[in-house]
TORVEXVEX-852607 format. One record per residue (C-alpha): x, y, z. Coordinates in pm, 1 decimal. Example, Ala and Ser with C-alpha at 12.3 -4.5 7.8 and 13.67 -1.06 7.14 Angstrom:
2
+----------+----------+----------+
|        X |        Y |        Z |
+----------+----------+----------+
|   1230.0 |   -450.0 |    780.0 |
|   1367.0 |   -106.0 |    714.0 |
+----------+----------+----------+
REM end
This chain:
256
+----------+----------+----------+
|        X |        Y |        Z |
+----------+----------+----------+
|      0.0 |      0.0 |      0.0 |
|    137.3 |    336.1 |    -90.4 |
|    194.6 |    578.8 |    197.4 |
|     72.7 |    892.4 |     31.5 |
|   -281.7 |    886.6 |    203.7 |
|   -542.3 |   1125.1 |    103.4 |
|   -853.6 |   1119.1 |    260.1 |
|   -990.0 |    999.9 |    571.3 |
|  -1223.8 |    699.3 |    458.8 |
|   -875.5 |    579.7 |    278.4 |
|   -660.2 |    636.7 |    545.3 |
|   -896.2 |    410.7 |    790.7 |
|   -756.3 |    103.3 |    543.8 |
|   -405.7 |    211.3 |    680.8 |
|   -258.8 |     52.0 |   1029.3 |
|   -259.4 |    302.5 |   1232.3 |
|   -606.7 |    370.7 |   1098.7 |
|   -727.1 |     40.9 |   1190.4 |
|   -573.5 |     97.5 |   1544.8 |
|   -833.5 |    444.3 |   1598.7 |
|  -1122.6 |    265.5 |   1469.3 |
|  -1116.1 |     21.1 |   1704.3 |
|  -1080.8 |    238.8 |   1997.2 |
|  -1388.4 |    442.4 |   1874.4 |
|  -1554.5 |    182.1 |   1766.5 |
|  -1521.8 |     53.2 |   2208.9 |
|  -1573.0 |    403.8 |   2324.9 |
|  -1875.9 |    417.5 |   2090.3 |
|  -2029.2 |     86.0 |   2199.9 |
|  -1959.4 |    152.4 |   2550.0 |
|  -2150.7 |    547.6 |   2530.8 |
|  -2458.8 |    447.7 |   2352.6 |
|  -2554.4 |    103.9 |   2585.9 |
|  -2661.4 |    376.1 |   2838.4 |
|  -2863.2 |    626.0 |   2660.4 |
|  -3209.3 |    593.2 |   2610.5 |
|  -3460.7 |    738.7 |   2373.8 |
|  -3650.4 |    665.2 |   2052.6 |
|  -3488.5 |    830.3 |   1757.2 |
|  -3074.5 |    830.6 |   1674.5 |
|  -2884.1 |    921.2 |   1460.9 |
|  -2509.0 |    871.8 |   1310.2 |
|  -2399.3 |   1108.7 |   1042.8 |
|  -2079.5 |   1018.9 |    841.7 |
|  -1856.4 |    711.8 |    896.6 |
|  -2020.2 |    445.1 |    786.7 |
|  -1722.4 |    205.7 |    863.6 |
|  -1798.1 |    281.5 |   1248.4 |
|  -2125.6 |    124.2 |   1344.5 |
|  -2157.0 |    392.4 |   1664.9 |
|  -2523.2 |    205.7 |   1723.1 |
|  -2453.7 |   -137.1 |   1730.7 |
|  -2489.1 |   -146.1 |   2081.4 |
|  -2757.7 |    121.6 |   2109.1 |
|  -3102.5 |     33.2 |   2259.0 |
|  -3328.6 |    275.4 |   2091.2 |
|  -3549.7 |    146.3 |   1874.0 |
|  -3568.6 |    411.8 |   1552.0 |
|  -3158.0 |    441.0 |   1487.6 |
|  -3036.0 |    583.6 |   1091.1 |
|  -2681.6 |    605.8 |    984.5 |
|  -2638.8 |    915.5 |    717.6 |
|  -2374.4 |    989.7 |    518.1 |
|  -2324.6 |   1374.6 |    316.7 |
|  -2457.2 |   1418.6 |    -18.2 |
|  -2079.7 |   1297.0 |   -164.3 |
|  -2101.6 |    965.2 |    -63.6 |
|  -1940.9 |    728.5 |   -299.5 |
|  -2073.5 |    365.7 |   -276.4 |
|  -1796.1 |    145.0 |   -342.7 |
|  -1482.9 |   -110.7 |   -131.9 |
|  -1358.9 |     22.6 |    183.0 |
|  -1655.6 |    329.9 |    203.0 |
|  -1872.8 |    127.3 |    427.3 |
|  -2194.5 |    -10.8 |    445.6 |
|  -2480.0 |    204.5 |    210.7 |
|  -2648.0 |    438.6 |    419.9 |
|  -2971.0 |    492.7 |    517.0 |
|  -3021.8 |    856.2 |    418.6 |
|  -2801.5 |   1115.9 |    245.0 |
|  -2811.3 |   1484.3 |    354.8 |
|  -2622.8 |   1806.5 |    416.7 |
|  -2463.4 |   1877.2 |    766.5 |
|  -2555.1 |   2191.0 |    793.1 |
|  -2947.6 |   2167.3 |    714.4 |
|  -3086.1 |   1868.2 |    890.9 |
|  -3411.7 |   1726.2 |    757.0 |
|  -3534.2 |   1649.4 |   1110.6 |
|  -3763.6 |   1876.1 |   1315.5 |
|  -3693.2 |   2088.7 |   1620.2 |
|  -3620.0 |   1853.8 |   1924.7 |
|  -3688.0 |   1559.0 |   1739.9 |
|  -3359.7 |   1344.0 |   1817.5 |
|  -3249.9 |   1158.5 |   2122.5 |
|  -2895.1 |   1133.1 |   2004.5 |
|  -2674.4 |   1200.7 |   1736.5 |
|  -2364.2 |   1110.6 |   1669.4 |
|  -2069.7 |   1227.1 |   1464.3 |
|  -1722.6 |   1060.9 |   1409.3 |
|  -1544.8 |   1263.8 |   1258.6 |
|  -1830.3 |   1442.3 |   1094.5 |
|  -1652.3 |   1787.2 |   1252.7 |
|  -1381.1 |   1731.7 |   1075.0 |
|  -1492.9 |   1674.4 |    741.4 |
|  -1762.0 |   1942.9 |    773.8 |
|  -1745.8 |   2311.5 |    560.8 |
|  -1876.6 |   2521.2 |    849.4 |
|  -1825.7 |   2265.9 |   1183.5 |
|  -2010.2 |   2534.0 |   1380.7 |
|  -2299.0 |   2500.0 |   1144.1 |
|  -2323.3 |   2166.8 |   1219.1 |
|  -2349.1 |   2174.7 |   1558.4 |
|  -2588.6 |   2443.0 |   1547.8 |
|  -2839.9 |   2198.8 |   1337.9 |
|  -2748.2 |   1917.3 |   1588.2 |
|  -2816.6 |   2152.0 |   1888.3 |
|  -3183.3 |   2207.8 |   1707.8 |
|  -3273.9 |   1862.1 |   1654.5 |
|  -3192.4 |   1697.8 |   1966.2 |
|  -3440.1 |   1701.2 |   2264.0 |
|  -3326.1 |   1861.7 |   2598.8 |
|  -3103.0 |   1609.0 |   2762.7 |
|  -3047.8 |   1450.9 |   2423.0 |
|  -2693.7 |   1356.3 |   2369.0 |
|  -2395.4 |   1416.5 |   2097.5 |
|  -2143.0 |   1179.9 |   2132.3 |
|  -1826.0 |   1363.8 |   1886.4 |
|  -1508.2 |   1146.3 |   1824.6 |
|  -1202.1 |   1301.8 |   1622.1 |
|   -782.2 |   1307.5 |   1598.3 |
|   -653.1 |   1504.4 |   1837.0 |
|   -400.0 |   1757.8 |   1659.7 |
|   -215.9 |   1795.1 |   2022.9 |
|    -74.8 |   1467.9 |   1963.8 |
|    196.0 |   1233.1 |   1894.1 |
|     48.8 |   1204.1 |   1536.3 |
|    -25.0 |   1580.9 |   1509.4 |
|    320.4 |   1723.5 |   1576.3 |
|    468.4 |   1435.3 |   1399.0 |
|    317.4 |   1542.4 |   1096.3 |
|    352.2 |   1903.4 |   1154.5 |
|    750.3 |   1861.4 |   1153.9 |
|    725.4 |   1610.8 |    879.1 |
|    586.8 |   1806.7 |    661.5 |
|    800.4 |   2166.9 |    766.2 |
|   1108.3 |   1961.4 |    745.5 |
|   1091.8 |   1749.3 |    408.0 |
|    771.2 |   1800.3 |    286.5 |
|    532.8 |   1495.7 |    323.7 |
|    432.2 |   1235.2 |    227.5 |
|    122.5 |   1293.3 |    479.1 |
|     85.0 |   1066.9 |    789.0 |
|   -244.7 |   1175.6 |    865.5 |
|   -546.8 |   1221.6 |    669.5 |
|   -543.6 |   1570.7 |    421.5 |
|   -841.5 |   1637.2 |    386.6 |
|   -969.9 |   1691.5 |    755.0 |
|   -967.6 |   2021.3 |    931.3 |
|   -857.5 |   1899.3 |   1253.3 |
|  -1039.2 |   2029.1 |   1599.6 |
|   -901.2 |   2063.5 |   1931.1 |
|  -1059.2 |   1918.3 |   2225.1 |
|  -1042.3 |   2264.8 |   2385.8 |
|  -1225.0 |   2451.5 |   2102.1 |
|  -1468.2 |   2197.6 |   2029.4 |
|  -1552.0 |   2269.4 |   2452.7 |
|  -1614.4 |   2610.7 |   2385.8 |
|  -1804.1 |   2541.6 |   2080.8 |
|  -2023.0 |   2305.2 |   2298.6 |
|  -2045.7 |   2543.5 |   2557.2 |
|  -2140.8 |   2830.6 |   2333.8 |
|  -2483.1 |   2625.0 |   2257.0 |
|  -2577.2 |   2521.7 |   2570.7 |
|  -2438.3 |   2212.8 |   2601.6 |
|  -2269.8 |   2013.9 |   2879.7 |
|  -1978.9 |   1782.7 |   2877.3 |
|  -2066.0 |   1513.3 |   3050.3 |
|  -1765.4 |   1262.7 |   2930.6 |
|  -1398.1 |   1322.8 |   2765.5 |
|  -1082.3 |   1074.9 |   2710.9 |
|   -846.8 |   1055.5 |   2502.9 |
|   -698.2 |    716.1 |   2312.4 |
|   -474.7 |    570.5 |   2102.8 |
|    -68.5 |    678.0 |   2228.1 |
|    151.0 |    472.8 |   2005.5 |
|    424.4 |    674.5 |   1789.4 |
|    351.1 |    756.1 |   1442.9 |
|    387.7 |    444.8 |   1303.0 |
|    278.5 |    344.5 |    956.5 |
|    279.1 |    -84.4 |    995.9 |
|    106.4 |   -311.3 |   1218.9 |
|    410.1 |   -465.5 |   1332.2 |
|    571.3 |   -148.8 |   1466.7 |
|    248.1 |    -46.6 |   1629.1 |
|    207.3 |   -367.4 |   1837.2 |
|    540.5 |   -336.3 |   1968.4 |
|    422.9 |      4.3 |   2128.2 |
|     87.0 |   -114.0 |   2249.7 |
|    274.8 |   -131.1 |   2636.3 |
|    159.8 |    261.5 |   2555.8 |
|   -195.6 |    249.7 |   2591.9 |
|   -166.7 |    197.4 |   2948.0 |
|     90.7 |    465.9 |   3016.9 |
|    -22.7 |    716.8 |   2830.0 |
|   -355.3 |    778.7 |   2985.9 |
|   -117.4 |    844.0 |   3326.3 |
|    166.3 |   1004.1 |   3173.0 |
|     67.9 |   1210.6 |   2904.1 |
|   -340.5 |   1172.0 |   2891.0 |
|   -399.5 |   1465.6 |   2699.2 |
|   -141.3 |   1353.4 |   2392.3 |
|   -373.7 |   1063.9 |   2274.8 |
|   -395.2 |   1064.0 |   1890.7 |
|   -771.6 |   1015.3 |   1943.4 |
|  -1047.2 |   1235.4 |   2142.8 |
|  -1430.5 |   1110.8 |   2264.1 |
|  -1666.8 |   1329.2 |   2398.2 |
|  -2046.3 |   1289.0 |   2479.8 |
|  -2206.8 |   1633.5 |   2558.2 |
|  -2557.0 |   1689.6 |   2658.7 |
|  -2806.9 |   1944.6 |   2582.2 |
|  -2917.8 |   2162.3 |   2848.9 |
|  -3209.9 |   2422.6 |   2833.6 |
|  -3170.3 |   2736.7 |   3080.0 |
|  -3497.2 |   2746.2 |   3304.1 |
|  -3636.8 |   2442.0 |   3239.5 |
|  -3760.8 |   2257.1 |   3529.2 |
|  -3843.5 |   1870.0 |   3504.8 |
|  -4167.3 |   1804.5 |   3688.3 |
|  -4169.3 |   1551.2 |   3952.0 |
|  -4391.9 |   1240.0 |   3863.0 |
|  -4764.1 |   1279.2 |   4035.9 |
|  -4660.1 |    950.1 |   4261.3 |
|  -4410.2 |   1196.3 |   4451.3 |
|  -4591.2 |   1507.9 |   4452.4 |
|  -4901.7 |   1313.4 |   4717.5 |
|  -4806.5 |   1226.5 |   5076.1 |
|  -4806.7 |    854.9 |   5189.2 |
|  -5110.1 |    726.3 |   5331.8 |
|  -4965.7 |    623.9 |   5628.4 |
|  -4873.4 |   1024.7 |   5709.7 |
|  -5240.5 |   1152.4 |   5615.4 |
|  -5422.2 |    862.6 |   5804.2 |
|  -5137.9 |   1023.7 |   6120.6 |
|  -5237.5 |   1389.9 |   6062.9 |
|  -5644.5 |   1258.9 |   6057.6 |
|  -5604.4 |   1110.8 |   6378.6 |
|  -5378.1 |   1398.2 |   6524.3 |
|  -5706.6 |   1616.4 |   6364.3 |
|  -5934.5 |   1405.3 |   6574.6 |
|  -5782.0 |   1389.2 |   6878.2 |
|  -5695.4 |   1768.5 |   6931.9 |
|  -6090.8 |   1809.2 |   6887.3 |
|  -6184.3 |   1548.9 |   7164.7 |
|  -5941.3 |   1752.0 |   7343.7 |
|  -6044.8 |   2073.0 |   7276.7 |
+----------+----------+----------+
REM end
């Protein structure tokens, strides 16, 4: 395989490729098992199956409106659409997620603006990306300042960091309720060299946590001055304390 890589959905045939999907595709399983709802939603990455693991019952995978069917793209979608313009009403969504949907995206803060629209209060995004604060990032930052290329990681992505995507979040009222960071072997372009490193995965996360080539992040949507109402079985008192205050009723009257 050459090592000039080009785009991402290439670059996920690579090694080191390989290596970040399966990360995600744990972190992913892992997130979803515990959300509830009705209606989810993955847009982009079709080799990631985010919802295998999801128990909602009405889950879509979409892809953008240049989706190429063909080897290594993933399975078909279910729907094709534009990132930025959602074709799902207001607070219709339970979750979405997006790996690596930022990256790819024209207008990123678009995107979360539409997902921010759709999803219900309390709804979830779950976001995955490559962190460019990382042993991969400043490895190909030097690589390419020093001789040129060829790329290490993907070209055609607009990378995010963690910290800006939090402030993005933040901005529209959402609230980050889980981030880690994965994946701390080298730069490595074969399997071979990448499973001698794999001793790594468990330093890393002690040593250097913030360095991981990959970043997860499940954010939730809040809405200022909303106030859940308490079910009707909480809002009566027990029996046993209105038969007490009847009785206490009676016997001040005999009493009195």
């Amino acid at each position: 395989m050459s090592t000039e890589i080009i785009d991402l959905h290439h670059w996920f045939d690579s090694p080191p490729g390989h290596y970040l999907l399966q990360w995600e595709q744990g972190c992913f399983d892992a997130a979803v098992a515990d959300i509830f709802g009705y209606h989810a939603l993955q847009m982009g990455m079709p080799l990631l199956q985010g919802l295998r693991s999801s128990r909602i019952p009405h889950c879509w995978r979409a892809a953008g409106a240049t989706f190429v069917a063909g080897p290594g793209a993933g399975p078909a979608p279910d729907l094709l659409l534009h990132t930025g313009a959602l074709p799902f009403a207001d607070n219709s969504l339970d979750l979405v997620l997006l790996p690596h949907t930022l990256e790819l995206s024209a207008d990123p803060h678009a995107t979360l603006r539409e997902v921010a629209r759709v999803l219900l209060p309390e709804g979830r995004v779950v976001i995955s990306g490559i962190n460019p604060i990382s042993l991969w990032g400043l490895h190909q930052r030097r690589f390419l300042q020093r001789w040129g290329g060829p790329w290490y990681l993907p070209e055609d992505c607009e990378f995010i960091t963690p910290w800006r995507l939090r402030d993005w979040l933040r901005l529209l009222s959402f609230e980050v309720g889980q981030a880690q960071f994965g994946c701390y072997r080298p730069a490595l372009r074969t399997a071979g060299w990448l499973r001698r490193f794999a001793w790594l995965d468990r330093l890393g996360p002690h040593a250097w946590p913030i360095l991981g080539a990959g970043y997860f992040v499940v954010a939730i949507k809040r809405v200022h001055g909303m106030r859940l109402l308490e079910p009707a079985w909480r809002q009566r008192p027990p029996r046993a304390a209105q038969a007490v205050s009847a009785l206490s009723r009676t016997s001040d009257e005999q009493h009195g």
